[in-house]
PyMOL Python script that loads the backbone (N, CA, C, O; Angstrom):
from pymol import cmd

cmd.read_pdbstr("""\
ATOM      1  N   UNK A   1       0.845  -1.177   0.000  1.00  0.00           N
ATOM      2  CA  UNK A   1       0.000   0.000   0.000  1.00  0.00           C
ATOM      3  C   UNK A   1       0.890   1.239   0.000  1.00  0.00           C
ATOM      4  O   UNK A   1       1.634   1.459   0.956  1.00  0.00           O
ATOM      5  N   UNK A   2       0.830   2.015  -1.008  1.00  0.00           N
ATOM      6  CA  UNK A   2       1.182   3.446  -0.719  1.00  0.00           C
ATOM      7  C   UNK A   2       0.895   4.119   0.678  1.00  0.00           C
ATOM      8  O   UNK A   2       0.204   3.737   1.622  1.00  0.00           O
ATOM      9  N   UNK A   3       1.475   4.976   0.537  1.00  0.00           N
ATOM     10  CA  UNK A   3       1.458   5.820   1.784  1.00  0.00           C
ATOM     11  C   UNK A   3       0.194   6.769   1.520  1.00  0.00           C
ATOM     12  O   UNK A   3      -0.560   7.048   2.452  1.00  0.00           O
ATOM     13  N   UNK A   4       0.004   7.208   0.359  1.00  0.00           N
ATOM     14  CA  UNK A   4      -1.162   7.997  -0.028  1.00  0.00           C
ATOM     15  C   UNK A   4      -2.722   7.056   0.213  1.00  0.00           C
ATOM     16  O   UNK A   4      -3.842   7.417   0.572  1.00  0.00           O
ATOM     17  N   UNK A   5      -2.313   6.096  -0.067  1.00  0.00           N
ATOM     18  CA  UNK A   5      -3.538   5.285   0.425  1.00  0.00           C
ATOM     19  C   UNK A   5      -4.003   4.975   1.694  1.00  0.00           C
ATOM     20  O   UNK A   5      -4.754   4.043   1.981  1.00  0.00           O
ATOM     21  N   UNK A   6      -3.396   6.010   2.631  1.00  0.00           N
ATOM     22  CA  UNK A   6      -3.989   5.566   3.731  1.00  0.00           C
ATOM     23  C   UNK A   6      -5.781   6.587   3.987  1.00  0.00           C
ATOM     24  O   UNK A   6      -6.865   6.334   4.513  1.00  0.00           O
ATOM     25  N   UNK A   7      -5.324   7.445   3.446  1.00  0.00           N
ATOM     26  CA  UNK A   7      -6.191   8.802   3.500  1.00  0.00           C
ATOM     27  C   UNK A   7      -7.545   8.369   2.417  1.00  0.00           C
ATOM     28  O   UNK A   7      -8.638   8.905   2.598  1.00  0.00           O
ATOM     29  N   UNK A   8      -7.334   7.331   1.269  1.00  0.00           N
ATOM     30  CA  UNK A   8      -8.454   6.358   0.520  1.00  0.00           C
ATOM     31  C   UNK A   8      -8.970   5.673   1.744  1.00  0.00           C
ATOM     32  O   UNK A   8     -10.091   5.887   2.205  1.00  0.00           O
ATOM     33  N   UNK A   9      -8.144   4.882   2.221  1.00  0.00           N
ATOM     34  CA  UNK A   9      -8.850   3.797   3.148  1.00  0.00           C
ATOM     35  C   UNK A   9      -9.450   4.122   4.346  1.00  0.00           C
ATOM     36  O   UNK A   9     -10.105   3.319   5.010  1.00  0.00           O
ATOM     37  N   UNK A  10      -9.154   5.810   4.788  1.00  0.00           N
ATOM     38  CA  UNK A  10      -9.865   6.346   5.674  1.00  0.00           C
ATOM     39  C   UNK A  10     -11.544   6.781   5.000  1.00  0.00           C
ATOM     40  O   UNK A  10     -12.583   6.259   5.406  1.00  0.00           O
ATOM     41  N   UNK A  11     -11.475   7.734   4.018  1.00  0.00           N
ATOM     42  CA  UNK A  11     -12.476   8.071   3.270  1.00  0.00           C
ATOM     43  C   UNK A  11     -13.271   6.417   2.935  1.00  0.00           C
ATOM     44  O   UNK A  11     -14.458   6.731   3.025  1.00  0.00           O
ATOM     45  N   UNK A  12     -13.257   5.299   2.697  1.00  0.00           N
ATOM     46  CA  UNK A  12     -13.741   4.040   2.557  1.00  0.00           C
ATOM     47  C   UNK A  12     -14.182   3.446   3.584  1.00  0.00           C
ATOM     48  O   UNK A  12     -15.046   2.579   3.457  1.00  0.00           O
ATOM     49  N   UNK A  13     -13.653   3.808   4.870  1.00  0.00           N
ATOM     50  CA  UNK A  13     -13.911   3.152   6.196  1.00  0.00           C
ATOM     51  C   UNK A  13     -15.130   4.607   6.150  1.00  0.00           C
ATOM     52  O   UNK A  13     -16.292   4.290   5.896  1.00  0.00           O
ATOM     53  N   UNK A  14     -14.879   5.891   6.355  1.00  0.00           N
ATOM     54  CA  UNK A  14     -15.566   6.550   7.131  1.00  0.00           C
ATOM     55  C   UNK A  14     -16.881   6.786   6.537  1.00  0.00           C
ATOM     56  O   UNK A  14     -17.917   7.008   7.165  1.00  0.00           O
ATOM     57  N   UNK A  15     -16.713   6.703   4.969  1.00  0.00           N
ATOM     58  CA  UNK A  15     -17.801   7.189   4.144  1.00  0.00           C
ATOM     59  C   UNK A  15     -18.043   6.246   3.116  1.00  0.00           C
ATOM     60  O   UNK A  15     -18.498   6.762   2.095  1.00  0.00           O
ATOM     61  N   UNK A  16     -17.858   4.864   3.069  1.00  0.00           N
ATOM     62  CA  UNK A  16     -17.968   4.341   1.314  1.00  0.00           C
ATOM     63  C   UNK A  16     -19.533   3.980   1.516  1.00  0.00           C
ATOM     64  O   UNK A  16     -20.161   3.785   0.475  1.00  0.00           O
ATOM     65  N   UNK A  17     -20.126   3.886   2.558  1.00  0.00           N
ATOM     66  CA  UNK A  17     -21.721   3.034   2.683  1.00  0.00           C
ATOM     67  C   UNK A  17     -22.569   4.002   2.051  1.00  0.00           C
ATOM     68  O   UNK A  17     -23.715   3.723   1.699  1.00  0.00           O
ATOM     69  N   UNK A  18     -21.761   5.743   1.810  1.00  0.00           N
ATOM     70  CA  UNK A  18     -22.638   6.537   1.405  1.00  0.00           C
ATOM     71  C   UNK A  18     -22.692   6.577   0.056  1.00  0.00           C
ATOM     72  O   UNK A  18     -21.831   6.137  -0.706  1.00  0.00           O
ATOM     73  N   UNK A  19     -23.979   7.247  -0.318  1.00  0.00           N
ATOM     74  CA  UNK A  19     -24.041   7.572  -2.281  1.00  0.00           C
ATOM     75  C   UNK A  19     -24.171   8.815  -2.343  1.00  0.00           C
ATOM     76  O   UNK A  19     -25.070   9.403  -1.740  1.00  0.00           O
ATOM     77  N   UNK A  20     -23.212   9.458  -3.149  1.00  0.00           N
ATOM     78  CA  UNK A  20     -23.093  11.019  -3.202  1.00  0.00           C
ATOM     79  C   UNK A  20     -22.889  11.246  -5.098  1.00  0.00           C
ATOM     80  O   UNK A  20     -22.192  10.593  -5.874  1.00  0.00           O
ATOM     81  N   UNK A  21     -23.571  12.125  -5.297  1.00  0.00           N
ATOM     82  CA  UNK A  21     -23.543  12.375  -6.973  1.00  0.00           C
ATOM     83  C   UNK A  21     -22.387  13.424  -7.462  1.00  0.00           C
ATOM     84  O   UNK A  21     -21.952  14.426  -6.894  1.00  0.00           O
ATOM     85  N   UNK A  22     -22.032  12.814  -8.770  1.00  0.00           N
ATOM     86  CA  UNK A  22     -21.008  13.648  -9.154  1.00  0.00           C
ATOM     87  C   UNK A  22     -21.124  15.219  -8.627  1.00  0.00           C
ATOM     88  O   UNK A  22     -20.154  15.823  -8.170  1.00  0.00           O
ATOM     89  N   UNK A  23     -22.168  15.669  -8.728  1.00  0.00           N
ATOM     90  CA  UNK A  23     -21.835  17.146  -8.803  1.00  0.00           C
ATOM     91  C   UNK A  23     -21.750  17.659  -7.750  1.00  0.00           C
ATOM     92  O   UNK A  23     -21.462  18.856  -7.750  1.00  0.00           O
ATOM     93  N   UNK A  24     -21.996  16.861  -6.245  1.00  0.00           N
ATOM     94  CA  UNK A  24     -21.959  17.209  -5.231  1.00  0.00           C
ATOM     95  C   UNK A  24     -19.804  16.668  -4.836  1.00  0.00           C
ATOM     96  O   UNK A  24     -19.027  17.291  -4.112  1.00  0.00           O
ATOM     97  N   UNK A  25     -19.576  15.639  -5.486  1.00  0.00           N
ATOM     98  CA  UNK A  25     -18.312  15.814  -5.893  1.00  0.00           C
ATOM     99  C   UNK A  25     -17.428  16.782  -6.313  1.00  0.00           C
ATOM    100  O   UNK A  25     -16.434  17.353  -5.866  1.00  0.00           O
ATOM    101  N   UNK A  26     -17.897  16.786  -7.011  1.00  0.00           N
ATOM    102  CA  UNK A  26     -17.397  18.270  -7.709  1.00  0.00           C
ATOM    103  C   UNK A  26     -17.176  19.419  -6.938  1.00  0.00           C
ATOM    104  O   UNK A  26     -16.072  19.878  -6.644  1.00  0.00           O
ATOM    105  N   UNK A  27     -18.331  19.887  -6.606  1.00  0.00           N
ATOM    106  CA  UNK A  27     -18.284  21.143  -5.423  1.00  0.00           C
ATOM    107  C   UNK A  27     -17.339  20.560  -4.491  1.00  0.00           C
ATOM    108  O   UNK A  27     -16.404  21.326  -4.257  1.00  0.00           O
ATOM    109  N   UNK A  28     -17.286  19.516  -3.921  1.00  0.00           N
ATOM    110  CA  UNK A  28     -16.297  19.104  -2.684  1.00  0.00           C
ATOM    111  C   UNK A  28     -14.755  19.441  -3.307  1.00  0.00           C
ATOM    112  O   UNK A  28     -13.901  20.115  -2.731  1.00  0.00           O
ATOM    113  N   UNK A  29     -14.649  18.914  -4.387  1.00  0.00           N
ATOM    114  CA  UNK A  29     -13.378  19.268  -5.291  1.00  0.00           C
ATOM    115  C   UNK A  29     -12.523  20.713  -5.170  1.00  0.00           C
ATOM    116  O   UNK A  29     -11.363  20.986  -4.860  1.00  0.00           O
ATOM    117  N   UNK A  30     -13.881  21.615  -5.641  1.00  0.00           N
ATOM    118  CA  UNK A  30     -13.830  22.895  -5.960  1.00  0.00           C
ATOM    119  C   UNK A  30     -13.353  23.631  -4.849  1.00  0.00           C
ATOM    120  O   UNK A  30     -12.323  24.303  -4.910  1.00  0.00           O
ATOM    121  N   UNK A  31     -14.214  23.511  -3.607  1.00  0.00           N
ATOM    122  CA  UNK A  31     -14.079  23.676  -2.488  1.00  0.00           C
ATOM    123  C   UNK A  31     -12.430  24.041  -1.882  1.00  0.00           C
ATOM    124  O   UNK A  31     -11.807  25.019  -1.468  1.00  0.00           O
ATOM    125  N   UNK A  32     -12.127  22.072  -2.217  1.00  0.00           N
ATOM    126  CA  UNK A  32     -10.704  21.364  -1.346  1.00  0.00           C
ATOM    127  C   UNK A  32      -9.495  22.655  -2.041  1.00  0.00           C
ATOM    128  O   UNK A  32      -8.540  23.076  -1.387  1.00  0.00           O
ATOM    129  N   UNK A  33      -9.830  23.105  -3.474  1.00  0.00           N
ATOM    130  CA  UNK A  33      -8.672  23.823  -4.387  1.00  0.00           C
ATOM    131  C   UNK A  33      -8.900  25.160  -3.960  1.00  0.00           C
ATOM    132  O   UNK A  33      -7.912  25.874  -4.128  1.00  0.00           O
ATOM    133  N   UNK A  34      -9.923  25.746  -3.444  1.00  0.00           N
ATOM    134  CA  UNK A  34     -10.365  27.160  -3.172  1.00  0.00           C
ATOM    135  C   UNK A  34      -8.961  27.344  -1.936  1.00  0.00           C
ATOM    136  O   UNK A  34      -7.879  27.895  -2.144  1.00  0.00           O
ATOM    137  N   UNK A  35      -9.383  26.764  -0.818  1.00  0.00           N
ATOM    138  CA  UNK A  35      -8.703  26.108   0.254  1.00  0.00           C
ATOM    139  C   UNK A  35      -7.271  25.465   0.245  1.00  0.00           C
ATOM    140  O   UNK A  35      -6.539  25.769   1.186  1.00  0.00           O
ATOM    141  N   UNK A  36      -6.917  24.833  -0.463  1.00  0.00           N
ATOM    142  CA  UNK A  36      -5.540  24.760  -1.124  1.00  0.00           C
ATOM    143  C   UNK A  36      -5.076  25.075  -2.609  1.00  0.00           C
ATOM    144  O   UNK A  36      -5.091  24.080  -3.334  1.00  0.00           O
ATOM    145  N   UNK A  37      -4.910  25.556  -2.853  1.00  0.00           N
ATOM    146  CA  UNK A  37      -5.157  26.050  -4.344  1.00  0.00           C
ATOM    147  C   UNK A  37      -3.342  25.399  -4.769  1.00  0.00           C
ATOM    148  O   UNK A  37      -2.978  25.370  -5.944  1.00  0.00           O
ATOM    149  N   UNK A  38      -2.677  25.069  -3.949  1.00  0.00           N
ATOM    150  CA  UNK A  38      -1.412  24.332  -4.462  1.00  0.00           C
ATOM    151  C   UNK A  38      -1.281  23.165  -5.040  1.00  0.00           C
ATOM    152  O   UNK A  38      -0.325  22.743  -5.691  1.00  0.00           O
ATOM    153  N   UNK A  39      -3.145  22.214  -4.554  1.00  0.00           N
ATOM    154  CA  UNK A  39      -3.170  21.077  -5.331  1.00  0.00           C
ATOM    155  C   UNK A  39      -4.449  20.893  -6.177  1.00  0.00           C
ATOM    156  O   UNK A  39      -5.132  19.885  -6.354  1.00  0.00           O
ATOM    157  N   UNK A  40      -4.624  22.577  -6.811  1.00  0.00           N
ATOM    158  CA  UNK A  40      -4.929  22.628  -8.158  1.00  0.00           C
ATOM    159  C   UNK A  40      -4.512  21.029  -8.930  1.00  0.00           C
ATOM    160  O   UNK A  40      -4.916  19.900  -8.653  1.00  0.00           O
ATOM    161  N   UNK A  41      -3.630  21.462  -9.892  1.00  0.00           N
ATOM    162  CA  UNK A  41      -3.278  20.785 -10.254  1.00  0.00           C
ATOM    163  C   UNK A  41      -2.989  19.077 -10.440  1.00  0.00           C
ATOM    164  O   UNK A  41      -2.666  18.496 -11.476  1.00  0.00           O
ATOM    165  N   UNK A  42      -3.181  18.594  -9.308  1.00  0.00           N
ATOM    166  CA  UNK A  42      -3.449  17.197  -9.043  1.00  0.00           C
ATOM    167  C   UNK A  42      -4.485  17.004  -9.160  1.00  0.00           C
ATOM    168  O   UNK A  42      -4.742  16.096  -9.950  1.00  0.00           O
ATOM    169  N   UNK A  43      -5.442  17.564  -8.615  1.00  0.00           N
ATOM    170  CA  UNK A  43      -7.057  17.475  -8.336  1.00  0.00           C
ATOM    171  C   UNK A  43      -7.705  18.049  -9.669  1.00  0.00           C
ATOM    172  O   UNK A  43      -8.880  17.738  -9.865  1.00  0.00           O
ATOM    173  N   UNK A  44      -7.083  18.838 -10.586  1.00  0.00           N
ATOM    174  CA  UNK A  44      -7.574  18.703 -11.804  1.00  0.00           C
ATOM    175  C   UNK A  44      -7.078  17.725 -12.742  1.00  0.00           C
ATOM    176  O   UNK A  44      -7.653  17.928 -13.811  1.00  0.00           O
ATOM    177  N   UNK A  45      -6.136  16.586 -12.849  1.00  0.00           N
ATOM    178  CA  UNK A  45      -5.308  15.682 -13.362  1.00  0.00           C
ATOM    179  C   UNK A  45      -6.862  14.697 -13.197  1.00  0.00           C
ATOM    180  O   UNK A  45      -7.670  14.339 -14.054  1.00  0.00           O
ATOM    181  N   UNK A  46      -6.811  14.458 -11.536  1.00  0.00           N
ATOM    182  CA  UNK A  46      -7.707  13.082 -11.273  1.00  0.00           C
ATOM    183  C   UNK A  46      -8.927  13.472 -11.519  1.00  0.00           C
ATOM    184  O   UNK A  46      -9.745  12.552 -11.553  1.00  0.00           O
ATOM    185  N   UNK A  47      -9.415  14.756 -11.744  1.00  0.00           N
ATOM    186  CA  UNK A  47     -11.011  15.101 -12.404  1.00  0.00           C
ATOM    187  C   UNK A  47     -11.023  14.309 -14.456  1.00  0.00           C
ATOM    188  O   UNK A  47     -11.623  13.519 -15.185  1.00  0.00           O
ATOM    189  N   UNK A  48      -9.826  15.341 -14.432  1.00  0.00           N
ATOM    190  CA  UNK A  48     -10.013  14.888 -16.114  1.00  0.00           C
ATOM    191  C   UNK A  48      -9.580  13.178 -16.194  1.00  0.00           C
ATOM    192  O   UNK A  48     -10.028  12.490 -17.111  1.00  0.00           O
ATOM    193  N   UNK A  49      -8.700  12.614 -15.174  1.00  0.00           N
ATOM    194  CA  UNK A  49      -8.839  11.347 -15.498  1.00  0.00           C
ATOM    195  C   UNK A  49     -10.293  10.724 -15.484  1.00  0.00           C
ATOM    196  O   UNK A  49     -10.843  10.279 -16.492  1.00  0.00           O
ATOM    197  N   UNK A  50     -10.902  10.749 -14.095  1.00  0.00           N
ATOM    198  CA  UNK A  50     -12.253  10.542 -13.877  1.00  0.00           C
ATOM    199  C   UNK A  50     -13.239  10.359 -14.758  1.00  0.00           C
ATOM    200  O   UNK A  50     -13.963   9.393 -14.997  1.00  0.00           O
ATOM    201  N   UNK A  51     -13.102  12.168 -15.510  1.00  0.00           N
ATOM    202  CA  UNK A  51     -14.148  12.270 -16.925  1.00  0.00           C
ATOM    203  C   UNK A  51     -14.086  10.724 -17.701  1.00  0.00           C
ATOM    204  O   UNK A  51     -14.693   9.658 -17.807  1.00  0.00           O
ATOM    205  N   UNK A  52     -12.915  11.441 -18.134  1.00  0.00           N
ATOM    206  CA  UNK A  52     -12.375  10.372 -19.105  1.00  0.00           C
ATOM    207  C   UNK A  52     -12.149   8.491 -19.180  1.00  0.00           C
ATOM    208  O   UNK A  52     -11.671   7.698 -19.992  1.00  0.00           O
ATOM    209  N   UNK A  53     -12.745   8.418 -17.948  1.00  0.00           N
ATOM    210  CA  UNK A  53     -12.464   7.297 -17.895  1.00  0.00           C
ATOM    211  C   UNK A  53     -13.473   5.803 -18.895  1.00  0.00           C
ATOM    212  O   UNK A  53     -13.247   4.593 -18.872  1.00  0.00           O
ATOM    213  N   UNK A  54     -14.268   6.378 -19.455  1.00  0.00           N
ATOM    214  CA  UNK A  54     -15.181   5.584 -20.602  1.00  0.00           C
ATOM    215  C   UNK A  54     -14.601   5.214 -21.675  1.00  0.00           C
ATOM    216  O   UNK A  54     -14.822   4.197 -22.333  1.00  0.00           O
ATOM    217  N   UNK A  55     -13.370   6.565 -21.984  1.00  0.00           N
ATOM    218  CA  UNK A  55     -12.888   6.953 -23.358  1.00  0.00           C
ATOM    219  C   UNK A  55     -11.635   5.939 -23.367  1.00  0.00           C
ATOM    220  O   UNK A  55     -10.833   6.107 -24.286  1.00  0.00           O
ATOM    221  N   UNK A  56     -11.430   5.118 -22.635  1.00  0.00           N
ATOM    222  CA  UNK A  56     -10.327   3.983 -22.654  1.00  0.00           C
ATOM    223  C   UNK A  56     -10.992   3.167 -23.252  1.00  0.00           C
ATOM    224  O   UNK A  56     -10.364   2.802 -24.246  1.00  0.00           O
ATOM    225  N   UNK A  57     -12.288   2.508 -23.140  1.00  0.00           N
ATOM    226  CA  UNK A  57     -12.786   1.608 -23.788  1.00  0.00           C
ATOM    227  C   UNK A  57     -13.697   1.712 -25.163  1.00  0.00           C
ATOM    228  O   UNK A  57     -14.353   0.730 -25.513  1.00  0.00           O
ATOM    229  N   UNK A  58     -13.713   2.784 -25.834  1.00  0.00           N
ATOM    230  CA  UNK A  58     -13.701   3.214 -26.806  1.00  0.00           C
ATOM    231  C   UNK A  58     -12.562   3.218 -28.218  1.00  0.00           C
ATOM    232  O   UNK A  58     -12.687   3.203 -29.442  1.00  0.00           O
ATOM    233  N   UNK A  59     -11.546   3.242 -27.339  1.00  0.00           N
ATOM    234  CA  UNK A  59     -10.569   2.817 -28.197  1.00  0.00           C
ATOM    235  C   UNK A  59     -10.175   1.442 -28.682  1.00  0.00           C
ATOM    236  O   UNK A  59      -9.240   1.310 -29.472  1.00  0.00           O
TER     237      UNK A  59
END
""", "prot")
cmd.dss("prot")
cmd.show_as("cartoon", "prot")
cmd.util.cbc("prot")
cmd.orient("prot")
């Protein structure tokens, strides 16, 4: 396990039983970058991966 995965397996323990919709995602996103705006950039990487993630099996 990564070291970054501990902070997944917290969010999975604390919250996976819940159902939350993309766009309420999103705002949480928006939010986290308002608030740190240094990990812009990552957090827009794993959005556009996210999008994109259909467009693998298309090819």
């Amino acid at each position: 396990m990564y070291f970054t995965d501990r902070g997944i397996e917290e969010l999975e323990q604390r919250r996976g039983e819940e159902e939350v919709s993309l766009a309420w995602l999103s705002e949480q996103l928006r939010t986290f970058v308002d608030l740190n705006p240094d990990f812009e950039v990552p957090v827009e990487r794993l959005a556009t991966w996210l999008a994109r993630l259909d467009d693998e099996d298309e090819d």
